[in-house]
C-alpha positions as CSV (number, residue, x, y, z in Angstrom):
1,X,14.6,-79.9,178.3
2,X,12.0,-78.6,180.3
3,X,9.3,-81.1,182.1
4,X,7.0,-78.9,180.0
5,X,8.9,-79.2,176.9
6,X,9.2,-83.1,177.3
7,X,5.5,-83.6,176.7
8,X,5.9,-83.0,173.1
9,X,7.6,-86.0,172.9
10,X,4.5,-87.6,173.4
11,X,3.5,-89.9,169.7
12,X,2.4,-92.8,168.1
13,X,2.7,-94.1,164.4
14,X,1.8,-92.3,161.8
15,X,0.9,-95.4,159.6
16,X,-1.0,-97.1,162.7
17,X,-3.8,-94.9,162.4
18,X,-6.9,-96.9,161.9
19,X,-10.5,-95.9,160.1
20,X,-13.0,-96.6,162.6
21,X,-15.5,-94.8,164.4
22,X,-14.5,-92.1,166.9
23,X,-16.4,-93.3,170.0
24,X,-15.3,-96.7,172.5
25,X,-17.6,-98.6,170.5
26,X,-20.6,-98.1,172.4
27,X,-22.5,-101.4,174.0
28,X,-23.1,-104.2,172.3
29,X,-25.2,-105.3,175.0
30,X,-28.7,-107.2,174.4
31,X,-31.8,-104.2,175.1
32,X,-33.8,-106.8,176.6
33,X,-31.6,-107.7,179.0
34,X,-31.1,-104.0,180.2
35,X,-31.7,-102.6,183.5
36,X,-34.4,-100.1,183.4
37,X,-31.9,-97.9,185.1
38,X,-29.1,-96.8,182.6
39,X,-27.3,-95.2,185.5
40,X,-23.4,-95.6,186.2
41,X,-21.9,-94.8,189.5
42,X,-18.7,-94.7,190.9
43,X,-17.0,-92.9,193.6
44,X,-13.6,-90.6,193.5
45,X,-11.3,-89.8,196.8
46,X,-10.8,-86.1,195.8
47,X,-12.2,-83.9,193.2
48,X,-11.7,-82.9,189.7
49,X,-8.5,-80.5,189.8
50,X,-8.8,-79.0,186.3
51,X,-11.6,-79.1,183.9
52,X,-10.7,-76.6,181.7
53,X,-8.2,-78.7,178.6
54,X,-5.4,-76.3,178.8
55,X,-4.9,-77.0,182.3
56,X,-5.5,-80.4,182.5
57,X,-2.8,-83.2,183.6
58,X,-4.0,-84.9,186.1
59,X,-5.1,-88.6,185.2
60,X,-7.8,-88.6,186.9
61,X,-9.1,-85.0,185.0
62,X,-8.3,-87.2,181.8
63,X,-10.4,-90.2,182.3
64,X,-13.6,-88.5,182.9
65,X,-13.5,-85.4,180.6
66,X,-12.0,-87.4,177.5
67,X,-15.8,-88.0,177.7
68,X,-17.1,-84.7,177.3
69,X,-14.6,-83.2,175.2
70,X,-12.9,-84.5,171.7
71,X,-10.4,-82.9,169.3
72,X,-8.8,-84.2,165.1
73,X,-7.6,-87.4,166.6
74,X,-8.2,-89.8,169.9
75,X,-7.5,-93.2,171.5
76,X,-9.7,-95.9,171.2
77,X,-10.1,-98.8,174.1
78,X,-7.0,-101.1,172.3
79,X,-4.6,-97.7,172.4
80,X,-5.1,-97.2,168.4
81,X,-5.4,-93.8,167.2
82,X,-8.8,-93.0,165.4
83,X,-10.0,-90.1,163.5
84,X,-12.0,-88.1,165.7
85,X,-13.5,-84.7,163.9
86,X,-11.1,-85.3,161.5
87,X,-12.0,-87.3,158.3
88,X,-8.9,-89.0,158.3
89,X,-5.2,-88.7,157.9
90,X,-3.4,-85.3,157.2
91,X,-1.6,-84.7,154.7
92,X,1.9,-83.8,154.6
93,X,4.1,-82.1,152.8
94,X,6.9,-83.8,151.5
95,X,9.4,-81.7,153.9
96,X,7.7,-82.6,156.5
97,X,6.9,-79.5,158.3
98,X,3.6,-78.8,157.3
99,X,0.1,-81.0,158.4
100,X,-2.8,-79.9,156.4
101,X,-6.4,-81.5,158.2
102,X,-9.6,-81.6,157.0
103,X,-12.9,-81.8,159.4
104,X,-15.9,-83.2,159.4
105,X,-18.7,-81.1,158.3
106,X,-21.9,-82.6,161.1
107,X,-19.8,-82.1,164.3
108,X,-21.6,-79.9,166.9
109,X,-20.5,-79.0,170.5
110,X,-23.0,-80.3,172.4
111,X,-24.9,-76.8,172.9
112,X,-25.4,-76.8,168.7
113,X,-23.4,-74.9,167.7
114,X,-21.3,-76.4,164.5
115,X,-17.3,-76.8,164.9
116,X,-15.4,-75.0,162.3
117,X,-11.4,-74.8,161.4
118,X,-11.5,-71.4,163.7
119,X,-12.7,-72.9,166.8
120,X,-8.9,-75.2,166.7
121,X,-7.1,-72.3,165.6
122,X,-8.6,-70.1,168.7
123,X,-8.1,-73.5,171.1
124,X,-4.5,-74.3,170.4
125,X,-3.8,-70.9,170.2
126,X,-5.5,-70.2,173.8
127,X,-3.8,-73.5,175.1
128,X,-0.4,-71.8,173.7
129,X,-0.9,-68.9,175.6
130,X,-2.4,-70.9,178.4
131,X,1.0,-72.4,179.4
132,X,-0.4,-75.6,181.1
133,X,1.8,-78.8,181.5
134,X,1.3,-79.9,178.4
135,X,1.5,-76.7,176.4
136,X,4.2,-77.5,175.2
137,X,2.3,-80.2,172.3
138,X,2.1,-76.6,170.1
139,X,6.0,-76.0,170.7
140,X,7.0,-77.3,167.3
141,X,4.3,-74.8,165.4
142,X,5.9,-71.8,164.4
143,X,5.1,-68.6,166.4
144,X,4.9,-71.1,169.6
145,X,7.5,-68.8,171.8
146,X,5.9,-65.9,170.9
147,X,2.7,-67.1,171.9
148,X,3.6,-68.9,175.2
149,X,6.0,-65.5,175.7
150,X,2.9,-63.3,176.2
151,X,4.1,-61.3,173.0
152,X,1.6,-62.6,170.5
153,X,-1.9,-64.4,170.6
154,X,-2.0,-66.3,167.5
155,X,0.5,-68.7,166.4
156,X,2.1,-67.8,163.0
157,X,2.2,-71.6,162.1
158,X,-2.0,-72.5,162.2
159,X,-3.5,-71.3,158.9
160,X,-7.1,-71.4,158.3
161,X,-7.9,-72.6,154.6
162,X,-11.8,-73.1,154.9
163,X,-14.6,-73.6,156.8
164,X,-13.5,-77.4,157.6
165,X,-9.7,-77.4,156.8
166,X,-7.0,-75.8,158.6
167,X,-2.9,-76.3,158.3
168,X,-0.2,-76.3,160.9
169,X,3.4,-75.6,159.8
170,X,5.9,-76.5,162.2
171,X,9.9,-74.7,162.4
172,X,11.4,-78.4,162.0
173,X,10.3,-81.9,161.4
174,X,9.2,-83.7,163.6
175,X,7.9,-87.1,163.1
176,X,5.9,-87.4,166.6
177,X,3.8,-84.3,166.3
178,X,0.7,-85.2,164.7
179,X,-0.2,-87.4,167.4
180,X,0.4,-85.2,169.9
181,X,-2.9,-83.5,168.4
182,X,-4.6,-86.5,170.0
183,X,-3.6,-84.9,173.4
184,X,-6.3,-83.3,175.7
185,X,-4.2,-80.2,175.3
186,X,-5.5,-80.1,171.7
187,X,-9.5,-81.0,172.3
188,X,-11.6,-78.3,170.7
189,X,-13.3,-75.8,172.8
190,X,-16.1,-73.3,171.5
191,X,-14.6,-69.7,171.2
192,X,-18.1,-68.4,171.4
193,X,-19.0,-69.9,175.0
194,X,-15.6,-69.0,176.2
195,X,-15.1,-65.6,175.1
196,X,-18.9,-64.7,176.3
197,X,-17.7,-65.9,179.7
198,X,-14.5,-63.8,180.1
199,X,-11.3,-63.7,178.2
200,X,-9.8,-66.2,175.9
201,X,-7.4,-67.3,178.9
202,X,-10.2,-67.6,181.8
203,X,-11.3,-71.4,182.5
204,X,-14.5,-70.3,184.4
205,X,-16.9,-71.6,181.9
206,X,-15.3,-75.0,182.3
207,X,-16.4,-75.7,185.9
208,X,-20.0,-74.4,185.5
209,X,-22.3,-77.4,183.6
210,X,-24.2,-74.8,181.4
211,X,-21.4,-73.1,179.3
212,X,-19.1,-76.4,180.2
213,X,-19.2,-77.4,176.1
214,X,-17.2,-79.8,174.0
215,X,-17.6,-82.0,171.8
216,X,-18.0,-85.5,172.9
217,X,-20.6,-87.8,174.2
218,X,-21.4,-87.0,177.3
219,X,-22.0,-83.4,179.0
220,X,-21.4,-82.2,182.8
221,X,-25.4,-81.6,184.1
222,X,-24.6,-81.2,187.7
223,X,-21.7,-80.4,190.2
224,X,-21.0,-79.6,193.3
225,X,-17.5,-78.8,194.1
226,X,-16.0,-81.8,196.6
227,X,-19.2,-83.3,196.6
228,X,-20.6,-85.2,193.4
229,X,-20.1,-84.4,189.4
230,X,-23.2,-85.3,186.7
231,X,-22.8,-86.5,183.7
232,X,-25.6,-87.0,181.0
233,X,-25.6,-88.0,177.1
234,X,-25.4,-85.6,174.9
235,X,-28.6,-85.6,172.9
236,X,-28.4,-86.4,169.0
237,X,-24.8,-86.3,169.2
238,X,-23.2,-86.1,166.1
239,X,-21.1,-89.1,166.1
240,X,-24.1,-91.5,166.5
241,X,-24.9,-93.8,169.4
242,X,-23.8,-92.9,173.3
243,X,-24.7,-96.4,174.1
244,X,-27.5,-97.0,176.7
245,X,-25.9,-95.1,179.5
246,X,-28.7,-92.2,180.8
247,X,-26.6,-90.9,183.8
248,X,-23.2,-91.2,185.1
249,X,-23.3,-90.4,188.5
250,X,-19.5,-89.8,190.5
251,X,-19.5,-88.7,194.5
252,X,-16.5,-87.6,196.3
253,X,-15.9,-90.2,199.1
254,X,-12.6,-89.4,200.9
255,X,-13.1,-92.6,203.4
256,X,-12.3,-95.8,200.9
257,X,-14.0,-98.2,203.6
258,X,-17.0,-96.0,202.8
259,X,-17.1,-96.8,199.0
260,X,-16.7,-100.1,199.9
261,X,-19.4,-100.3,202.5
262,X,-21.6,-98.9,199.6
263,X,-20.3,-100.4,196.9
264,X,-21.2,-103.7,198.2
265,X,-24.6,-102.8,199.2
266,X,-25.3,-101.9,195.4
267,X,-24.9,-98.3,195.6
268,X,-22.2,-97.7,193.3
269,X,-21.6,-99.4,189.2
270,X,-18.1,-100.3,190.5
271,X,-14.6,-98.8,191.6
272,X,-11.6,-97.9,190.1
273,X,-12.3,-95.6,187.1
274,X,-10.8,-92.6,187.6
275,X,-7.4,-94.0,188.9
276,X,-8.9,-95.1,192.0
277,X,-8.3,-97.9,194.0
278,X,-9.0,-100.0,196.6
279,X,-7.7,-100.2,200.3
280,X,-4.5,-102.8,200.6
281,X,-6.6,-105.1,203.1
282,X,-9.6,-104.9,201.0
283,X,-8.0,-105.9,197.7
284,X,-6.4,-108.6,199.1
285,X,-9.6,-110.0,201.0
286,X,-11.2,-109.9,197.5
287,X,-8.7,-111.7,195.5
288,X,-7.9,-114.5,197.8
289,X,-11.9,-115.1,197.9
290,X,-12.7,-117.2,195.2
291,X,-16.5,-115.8,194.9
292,X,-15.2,-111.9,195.9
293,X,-12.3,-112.4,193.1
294,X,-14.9,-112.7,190.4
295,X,-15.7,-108.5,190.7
296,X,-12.1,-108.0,190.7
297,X,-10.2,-106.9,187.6
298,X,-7.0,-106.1,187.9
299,X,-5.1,-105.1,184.5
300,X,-1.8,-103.6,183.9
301,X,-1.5,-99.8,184.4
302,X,1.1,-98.0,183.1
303,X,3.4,-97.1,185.4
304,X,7.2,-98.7,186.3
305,X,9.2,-98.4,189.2
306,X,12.8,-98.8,189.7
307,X,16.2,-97.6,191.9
308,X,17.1,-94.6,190.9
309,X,21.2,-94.5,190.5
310,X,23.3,-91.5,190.4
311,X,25.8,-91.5,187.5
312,X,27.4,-88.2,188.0
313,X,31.3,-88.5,187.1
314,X,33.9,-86.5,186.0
315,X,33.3,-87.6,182.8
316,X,29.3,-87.2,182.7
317,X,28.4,-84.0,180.6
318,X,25.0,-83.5,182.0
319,X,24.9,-80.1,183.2
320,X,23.4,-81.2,186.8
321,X,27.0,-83.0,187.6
322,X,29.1,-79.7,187.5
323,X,30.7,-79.5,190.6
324,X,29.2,-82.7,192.5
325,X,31.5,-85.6,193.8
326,X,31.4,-88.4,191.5
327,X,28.8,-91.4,192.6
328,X,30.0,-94.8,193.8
329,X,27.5,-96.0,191.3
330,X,28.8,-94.1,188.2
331,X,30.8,-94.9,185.0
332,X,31.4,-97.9,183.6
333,X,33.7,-100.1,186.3
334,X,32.8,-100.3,189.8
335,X,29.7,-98.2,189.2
336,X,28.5,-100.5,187.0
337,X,29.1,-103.4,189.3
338,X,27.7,-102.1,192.1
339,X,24.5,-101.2,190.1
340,X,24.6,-104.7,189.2
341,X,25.0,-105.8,192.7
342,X,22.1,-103.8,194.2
343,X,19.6,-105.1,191.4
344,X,20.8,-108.7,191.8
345,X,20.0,-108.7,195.3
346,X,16.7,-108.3,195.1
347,X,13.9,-110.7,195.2
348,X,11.2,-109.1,193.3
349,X,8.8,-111.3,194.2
350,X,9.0,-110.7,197.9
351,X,9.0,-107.1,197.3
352,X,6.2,-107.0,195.5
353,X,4.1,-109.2,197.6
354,X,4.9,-107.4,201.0
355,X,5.3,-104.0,199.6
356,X,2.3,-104.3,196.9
357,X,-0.6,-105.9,199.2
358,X,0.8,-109.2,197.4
359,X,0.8,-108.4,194.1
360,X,-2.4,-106.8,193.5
361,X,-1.3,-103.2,193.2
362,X,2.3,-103.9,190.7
363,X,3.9,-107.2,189.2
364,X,8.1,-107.6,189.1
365,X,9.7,-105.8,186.6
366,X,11.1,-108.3,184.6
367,X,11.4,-107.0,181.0
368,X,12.8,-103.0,181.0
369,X,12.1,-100.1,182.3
370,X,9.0,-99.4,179.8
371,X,5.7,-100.9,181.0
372,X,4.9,-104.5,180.2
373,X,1.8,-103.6,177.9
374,X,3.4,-101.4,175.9
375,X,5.2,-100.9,172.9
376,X,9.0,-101.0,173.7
377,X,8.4,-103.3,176.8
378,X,11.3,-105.9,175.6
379,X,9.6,-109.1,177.2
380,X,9.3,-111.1,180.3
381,X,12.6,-112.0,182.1
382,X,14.9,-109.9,179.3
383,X,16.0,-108.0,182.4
384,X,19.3,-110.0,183.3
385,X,19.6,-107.7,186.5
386,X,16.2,-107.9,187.7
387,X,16.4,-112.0,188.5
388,X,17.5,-112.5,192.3
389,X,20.7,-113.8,192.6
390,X,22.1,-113.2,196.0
391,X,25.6,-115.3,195.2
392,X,26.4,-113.1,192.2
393,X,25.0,-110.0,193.8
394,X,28.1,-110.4,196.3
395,X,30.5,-111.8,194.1
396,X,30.0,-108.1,192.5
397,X,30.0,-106.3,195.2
398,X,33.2,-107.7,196.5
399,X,34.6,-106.8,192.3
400,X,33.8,-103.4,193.5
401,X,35.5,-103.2,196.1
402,X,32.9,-104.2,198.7
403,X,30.7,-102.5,200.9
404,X,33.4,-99.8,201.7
405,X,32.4,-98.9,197.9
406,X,29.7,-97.4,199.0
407,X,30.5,-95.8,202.2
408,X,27.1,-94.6,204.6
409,X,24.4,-94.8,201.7
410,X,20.8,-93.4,202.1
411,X,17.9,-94.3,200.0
412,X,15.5,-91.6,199.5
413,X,12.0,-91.3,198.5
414,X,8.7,-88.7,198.8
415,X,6.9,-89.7,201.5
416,X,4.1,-92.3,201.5
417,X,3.3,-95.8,202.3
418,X,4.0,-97.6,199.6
419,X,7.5,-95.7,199.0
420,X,8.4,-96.4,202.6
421,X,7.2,-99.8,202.1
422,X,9.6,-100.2,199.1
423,X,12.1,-98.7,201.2
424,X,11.5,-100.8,203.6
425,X,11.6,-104.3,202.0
426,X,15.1,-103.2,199.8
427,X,16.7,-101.9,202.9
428,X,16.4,-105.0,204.4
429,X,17.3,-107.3,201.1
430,X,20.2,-105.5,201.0
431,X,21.4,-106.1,204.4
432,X,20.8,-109.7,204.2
433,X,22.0,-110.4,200.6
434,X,24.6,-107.8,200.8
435,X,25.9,-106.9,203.8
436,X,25.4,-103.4,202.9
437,X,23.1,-101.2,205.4
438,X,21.1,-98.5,203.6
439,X,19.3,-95.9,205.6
440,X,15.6,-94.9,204.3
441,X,15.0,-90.8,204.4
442,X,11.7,-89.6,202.9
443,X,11.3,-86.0,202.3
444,X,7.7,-83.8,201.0
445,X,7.1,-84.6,197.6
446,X,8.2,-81.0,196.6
447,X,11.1,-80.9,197.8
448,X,12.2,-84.2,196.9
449,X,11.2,-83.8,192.8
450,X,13.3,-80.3,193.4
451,X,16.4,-82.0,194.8
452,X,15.9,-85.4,192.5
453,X,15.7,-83.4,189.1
454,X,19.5,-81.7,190.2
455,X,20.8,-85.1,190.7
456,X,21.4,-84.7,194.4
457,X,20.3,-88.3,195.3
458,X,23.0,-90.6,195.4
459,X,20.3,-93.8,195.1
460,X,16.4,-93.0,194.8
461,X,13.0,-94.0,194.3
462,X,11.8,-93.1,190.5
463,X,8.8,-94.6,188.8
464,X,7.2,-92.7,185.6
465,X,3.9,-93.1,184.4
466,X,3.1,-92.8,180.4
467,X,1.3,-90.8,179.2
468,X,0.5,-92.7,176.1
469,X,1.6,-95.5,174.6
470,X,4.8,-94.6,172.3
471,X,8.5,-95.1,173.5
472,X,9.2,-91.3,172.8
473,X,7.3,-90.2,176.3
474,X,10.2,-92.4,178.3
475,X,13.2,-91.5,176.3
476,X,13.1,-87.9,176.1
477,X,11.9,-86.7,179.0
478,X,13.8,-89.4,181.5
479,X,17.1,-90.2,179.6
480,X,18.1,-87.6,177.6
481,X,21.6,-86.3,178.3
482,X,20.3,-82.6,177.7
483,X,17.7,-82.3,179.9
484,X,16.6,-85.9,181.5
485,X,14.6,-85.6,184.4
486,X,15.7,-89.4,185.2
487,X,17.2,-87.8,188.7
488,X,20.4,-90.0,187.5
489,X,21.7,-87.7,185.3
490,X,22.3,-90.4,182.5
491,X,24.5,-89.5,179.9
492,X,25.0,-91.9,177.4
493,X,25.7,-90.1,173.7
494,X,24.4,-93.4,172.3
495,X,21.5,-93.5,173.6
496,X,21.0,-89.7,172.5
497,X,21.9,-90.4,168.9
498,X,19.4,-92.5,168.4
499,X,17.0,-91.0,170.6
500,X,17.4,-88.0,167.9
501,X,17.2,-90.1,164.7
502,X,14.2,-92.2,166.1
503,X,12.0,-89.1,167.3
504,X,12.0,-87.4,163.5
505,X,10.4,-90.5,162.2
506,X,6.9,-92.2,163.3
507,X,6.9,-95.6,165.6
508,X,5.7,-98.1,162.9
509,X,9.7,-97.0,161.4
510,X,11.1,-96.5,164.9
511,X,10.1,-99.1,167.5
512,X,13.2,-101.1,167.0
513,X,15.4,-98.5,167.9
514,X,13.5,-97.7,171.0
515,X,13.8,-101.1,171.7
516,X,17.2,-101.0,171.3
517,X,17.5,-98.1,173.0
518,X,15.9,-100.3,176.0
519,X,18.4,-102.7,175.8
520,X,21.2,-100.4,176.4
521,X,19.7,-98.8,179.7
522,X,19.1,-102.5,180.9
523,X,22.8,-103.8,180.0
524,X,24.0,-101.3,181.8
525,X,21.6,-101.4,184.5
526,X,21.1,-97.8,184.6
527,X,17.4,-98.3,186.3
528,X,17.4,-101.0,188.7
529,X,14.1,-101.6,187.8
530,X,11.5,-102.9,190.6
531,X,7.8,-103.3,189.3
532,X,5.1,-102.6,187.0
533,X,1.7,-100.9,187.9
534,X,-1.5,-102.6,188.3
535,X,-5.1,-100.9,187.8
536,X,-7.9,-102.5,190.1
537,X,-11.6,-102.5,188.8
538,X,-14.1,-103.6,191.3
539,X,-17.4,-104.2,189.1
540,X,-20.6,-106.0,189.7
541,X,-21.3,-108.8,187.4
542,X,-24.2,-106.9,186.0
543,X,-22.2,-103.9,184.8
544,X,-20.2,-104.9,181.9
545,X,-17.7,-103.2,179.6
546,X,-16.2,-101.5,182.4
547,X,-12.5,-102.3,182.4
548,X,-9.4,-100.1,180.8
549,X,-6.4,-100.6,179.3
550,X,-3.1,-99.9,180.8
551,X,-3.6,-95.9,180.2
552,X,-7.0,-94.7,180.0
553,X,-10.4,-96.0,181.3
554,X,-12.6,-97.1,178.8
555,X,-14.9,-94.8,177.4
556,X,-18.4,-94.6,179.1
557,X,-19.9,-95.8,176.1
558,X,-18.9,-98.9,176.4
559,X,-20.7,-99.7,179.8
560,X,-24.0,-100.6,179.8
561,X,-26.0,-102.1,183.2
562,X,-27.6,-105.4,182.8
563,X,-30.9,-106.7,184.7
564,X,-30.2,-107.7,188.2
């Protein structure tokens, strides 16, 4: 499986969808007590890197333009799945294979013109042909891999029945497709504005604020590349209220003492939408001031990050293993000690306050590899490996054989500071609780993803971020014996039976499997696993409803600015 082809295991229940409005909700907040100035402001390190949807990825590109654009389904500020210009459900036919989806007959792109079942056809088809990272959400539609080969331009699977109904027959059933229409891949984009502006393929009309059209609340009314990005509501947008936002206002500011500097002095709504964050000094002067602490929000983000061990063996059928030497840390024996041993030996919590600018960037691990805040996370402290336990840690390592188990061992990681920190802070645990010395190597992040993927790492730095909240994201893409890009080259026929049973059914019939699933790779310590991300918000008291949940910033709707 390719890292494109694992997106399209991206999915949430079927049966969790809920009937409520599109939108975040908009503000609830009081009119009188408004600001006259409805403006929201926030600053970003870097720029945009796609605004076209067939080329997005990025999570930063994500947050902002899930506010401008919109497609059948979306996720709402609790991680439910809503209709969006859908009217509800699809329906389904009783093999399985084909969805059938009916639209909503008042939605508009936000230059008027009205959205019809031939402007989704033309945009999954363009995304298809496209071939972004997450192109792969149209792989199960038939006529995909003619499409994505260059040898067609309309996928044999999407069939317009009406103005404001369209179906989409897929070559197999797959029970986690129809929420991978909630993907940005699969927003809507007007065929008119984008064919006037070049060919089907081109993304130029997506950077310019004129022909930059979609279909959600907000609209791009200003940009200038590396500088500052404009956003305004859309005007009598069809979905009702934009809440009491006028502007949103975002400036490039590569210097984070900068932001701060003018963040403080009331010139920016607050900081951290977007995936930004704060400086590791600066977070930690704020949360151990008990005034300061009060503009600080920090809230899971949904990221994990754990020791990466190599399993190749003799008997490991992942194709990656061919022809390596077998890991120390593979198999079920010593390997499986010594994975033990290295996890035991850990004291999360003084990795995470030395390594994590003391605990405001991740929390410890404690409860599997999936996120804690999202469904499959198996609980805090279910991890039996990620307690610290130095006595048993040796007592394990001397079952194995002892440090001669593992011979001259190198930890390696992309470069940056927080991986070196990691490094660091485990190199040293080790040593002490061990008696084992581990060498730290970083390497470009190119070349380390290259040489991680084709298992050449005998222990390694790995986190994952979701990209939505269903255990299906984790699973295929990381542990799957065919294809995991795990860099451990797991293969565990277990794990991949039920991987294959849960993924042709939705999550509100599969969780428990997952779960179970979850258990296996933390039984056998597979992933040492290390910590969980944190999201920082840095908001003035007078700006309310900005927050997010562990994948996605709210929407801007939500935030309103009060008097002040």
């Amino acid at each position: 499986m390719t890292r494109i082809a694992v997106f399209r295991s991206l999915a949430v229940a079927l049966g969790t969808i809920s009937m409520v409005a599109a939108c975040g909700g908009g503000s609830n907040s009081n009119s009188s007590n408004l600001a006259s100035d409805q403006t929201l402001s926030f600053p970003m390190v870097d720029d945009v890197g796609d605004l076209d949807p067939a080329h997005m990825s990025a999570a930063v590109d994500i947050d902002i333009f899930r506010n401008t654009y919109s497609g059948l389904y979306k996720f709402d500020d609790q991680l439910n799945e809503v209709p969006d210009i859908a009217t509800g459900q699809p329906q389904i036919s009783s093999d399985g294979l084909t969805y059938t989806f009916s639209l909503k007959h008042n939605v508009k792109f936000s230059n008027g013109d009205p959205v019809k079942a031939d402007d989704f056809i033309f945009s999954w088809d363009r995304a298809a042909a496209i071939q972004g990272d997450y192109a792969s959400v149209f792989q199960p539609v038939v006529g995909y891999d003619a499409v994505s080969n260059g040898k067609a331009t309309h996928m044999d699977g999407l069939k317009k029945i009406d103005d404001y109904s369209f179906s989409a027959t897929l070559t197999a059933p797959a029970g986690y497709w129809f929420t991978e229409t909630a993907l940005w891949t699969a927003w809507v984009v007007d065929q008119k504005v984008v064919l006037a502006n070049g060919k089907a393929t081109d993304s130029t009309w997506a950077s310019t604020p004129d022909t930059a059209i979609g279909t959600g609340q907000f609209k791009m009314t200003a940009r200038t590349p590396k500088q500052s990005i404009d956003f305004a509501p859309v005007a009598n947008w069809w979905g009702g209220s934009t809440g009491t936002l006028t502007k949103v206002h975002i400036e490039i500011v590569a210097d984070q003492k900068a932001q701060l500097t003018k963040y403080e002095s009331g010139g920016y709504s607050l900081i951290g939408f977007a995936n930004q964050s704060l400086t590791p000094e600066d977070v930690i002067r704020y949360n151990s001031d008990s005034q300061l602490k009060k503009q600080l929000n920090l809230q899971p983000s949904a990221r994990t990050s754990w020791i990466g061990f190599n399993l190749c063996d003799s008997s490991n059928q992942s194709t990656a293993c061919k022809g390596q030497k077998p890991s120390p840390f593979a198999g079920n024996g010593n390997g499986k000690l010594l994975r033990e041993a290295f996890s035991l030996a850990i004291d999360r919590n003084q990795l995470v306050d030395i390594a994590c600018s003391k605990g405001t960037a991740c929390t410890p691990a404690t409860g599997g590899v999936i996120t804690k805040g999202l469904k499959g996370y198996l609980g805090d402290n279910t991890d039996q490996w990620a307690k610290f336990d130095a006595t048993q840690a040796k007592s394990l390592l001397q079952q194995a054989g002892g440090a001669a188990a593992v011979g001259n061992l190198t930890y390696t990681y992309n470069a940056s500071a927080i991986n070196k920190a990691v490094c660091d802070n485990l190199a040293s645990q080790w040593r002490q609780n061990l008696g084992v010395t581990v060498q730290c190597a970083s390497t470009d992040r190119a070349s380390f993803f290259n040489a991680r993927t084709k298992c050449n790492y005998t222990i390694f730095r790995h986190s994952w971020g979701a990209d939505y909240d269903n255990p299906q994201d984790w699973f295929d893409f990381l542990f799957d014996t065919n294809g995991g890009s795990s860099g451990s080259c797991l293969s565990d026929p277990n794990i991949d039976k039920m991987s294959q049973d849960a993924n042709q059914k939705p999550l509100s019939q599969s969780l428990d499997e997952y779960k179970a699933m979850n258990k296996i790779l933390v039984d056998n310590c597979y992933t040492g696993n290390l910590f969980y991300g944190i999201q920082q918000y840095l908001v003035h008291p007078y700006v309310k409803g900005a927050a997010g949940n562990p994948l996605y910033d709210n929407y801007w709707s939500d935030v309103s600015i009060l008097s002040h």
